[in-house]
C-alpha positions, -999 to 999 in steps of 0.1 A, spaced: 453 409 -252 470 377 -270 460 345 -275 466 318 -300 431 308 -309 395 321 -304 375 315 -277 341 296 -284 325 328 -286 350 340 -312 367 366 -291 399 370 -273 385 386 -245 355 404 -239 362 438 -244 334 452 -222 343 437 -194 385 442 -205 371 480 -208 356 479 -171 390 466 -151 410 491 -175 388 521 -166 390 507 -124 426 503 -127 434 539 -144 410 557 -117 435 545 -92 461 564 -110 446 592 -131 455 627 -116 474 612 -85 514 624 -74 526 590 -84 556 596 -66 541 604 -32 515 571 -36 529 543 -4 532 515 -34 556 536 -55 576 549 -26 615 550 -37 605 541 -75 610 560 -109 577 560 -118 585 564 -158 558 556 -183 577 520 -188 569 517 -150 533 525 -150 523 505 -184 542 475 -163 521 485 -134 492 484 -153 500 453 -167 507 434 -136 471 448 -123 449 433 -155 466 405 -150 453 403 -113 418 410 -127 423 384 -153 433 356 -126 406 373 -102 375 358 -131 370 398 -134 372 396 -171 349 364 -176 357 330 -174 374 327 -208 398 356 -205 420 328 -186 430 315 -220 448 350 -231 487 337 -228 500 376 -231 492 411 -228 505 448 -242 503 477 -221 513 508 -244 508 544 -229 511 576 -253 529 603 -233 522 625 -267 516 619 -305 556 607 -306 563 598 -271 552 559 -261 561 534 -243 547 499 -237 552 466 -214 541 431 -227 544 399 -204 527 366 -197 494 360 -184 
């Protein structure tokens, strides 16, 4: 999560509630055929593709209050999955 200045709280975002939405949105895909799921019908689902994926769903959450009121003022956010200790990839975009 980025943002150019500190919330009045002095956070960016509140991490246990950041750490809910990321656990709710991973049990949709954790130990699922990603290729056989009716929203990724006819996609690569590469690691690239699933951190965007991932990205576009926090965001939801973000717009959705489900990350508190002041999560609304993060401008950007980095999805970055490890495939293995030197296989990554990540998606940043706009909130």
């Amino acid at each position: 999560f980025k943002r150019e200045a500190l919330d009045a709280d002095g956070l960016v975002v509140d991490i246990g509630l950041a750490g809910e939405q990321l656990k709710a949105v991973l049990a949709q895909l954790n130990y699922q055929n990603l290729d056989s799921m009716p929203d990724f019908q006819g996609v690569n689902t590469t690691t690239e593709f699933l951190a965007r994926e991932i990205h576009r769903r926090l965001v939801e959450a973000i717009h959705a209050g489900r990350l508190g009121p002041n999560a609304v003022g993060c401008e950007a956010l980095e999805v970055c999955l490890h495939e293995s200790h030197i296989a990554w990839a990540s998606y940043e975009g706009p909130i």
